[in-house]
C-alpha positions as CSV (number, residue, x, y, z in Angstrom):
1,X,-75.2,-43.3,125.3
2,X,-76.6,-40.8,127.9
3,X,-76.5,-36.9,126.2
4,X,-74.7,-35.5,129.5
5,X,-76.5,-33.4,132.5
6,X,-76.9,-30.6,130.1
7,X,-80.7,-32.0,129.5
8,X,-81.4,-33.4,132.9
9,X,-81.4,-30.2,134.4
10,X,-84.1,-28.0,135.0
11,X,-84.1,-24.8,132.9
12,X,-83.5,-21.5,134.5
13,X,-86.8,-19.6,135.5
14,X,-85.2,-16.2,135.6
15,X,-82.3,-14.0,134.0
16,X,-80.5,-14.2,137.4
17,X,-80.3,-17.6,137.6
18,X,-79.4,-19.0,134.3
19,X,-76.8,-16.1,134.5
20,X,-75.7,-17.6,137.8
21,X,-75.4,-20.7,136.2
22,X,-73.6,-19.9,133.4
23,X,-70.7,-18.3,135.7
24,X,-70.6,-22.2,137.4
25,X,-70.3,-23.6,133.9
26,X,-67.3,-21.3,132.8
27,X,-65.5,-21.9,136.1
28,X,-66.0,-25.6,135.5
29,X,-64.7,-25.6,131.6
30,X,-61.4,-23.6,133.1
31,X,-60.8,-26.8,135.2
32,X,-58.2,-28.9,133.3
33,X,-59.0,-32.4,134.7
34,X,-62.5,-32.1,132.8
35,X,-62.8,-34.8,130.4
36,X,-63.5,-34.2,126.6
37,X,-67.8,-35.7,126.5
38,X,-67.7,-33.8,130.0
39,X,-66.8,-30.3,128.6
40,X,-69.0,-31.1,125.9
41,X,-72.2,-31.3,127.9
42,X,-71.4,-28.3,130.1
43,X,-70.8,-26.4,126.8
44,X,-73.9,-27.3,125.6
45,X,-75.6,-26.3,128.5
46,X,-73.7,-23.1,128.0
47,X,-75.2,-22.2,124.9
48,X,-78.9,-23.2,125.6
49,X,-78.2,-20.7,128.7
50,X,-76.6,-17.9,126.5
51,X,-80.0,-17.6,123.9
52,X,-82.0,-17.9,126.8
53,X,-80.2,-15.1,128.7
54,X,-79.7,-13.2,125.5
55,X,-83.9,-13.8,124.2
56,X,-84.5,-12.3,127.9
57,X,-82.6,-9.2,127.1
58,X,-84.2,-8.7,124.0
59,X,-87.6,-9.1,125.6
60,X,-86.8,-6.2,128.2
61,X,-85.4,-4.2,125.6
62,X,-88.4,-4.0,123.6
63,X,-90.7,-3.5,126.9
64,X,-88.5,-0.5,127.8
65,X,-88.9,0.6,123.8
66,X,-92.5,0.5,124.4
67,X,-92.5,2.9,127.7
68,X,-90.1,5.1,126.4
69,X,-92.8,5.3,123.4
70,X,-95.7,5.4,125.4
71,X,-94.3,8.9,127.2
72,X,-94.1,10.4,123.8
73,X,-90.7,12.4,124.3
74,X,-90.4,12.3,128.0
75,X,-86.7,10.6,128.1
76,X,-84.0,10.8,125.5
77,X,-82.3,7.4,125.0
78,X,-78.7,7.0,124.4
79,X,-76.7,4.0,123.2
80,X,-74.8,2.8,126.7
81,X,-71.6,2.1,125.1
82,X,-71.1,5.8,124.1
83,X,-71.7,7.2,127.6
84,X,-69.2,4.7,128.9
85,X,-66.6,5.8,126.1
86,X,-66.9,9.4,126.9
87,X,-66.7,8.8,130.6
88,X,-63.3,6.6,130.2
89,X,-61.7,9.4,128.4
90,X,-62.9,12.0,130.8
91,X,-61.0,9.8,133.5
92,X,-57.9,9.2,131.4
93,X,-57.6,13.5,130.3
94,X,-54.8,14.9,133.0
């Protein structure tokens, strides 16, 4: 038995695309007339893309750690989650 189109495809050679792709496979898995083995492989695929996309990330964010380092105080850093809180509740205060 064949292990699906999840391994005879080419892996992703940048963020962009694997993220691209991973956009295809959701639309694909909301399509009700997919087949069980069928969903299977495209979920698969999923998941290899996900740690790929996610290992990427992790890369930049420790070559970003490094510049901010190497300019020995230059920027301050904040957590981007708490700048998006703050500015939804400045949009929500009458």
């Amino acid at each position: 038995m064949s292990k699906g189109k999840a391994e005879s495809r080419p892996k992703p050679v940048t963020f962009e695309k694997a993220l691209s792709r991973l956009q295809d496979i959701v639309s694909e898995l909301e399509d009700p007339e997919k087949g069980l083995e069928e969903s299977l492989a495209l979920f698969e695929e999923g998941v290899a893309l996900s740690r790929f996309c996610r290992g990427r990330i992790d890369e930049i964010e420790k070559r970003v750690e490094v510049v901010l380092k190497e300019t020995a105080g230059a920027f301050v850093t904040e957590p981007l989650e708490d700048e998006l809180d703050d500015e939804a509740l400045d949009r929500e205060e009458p």
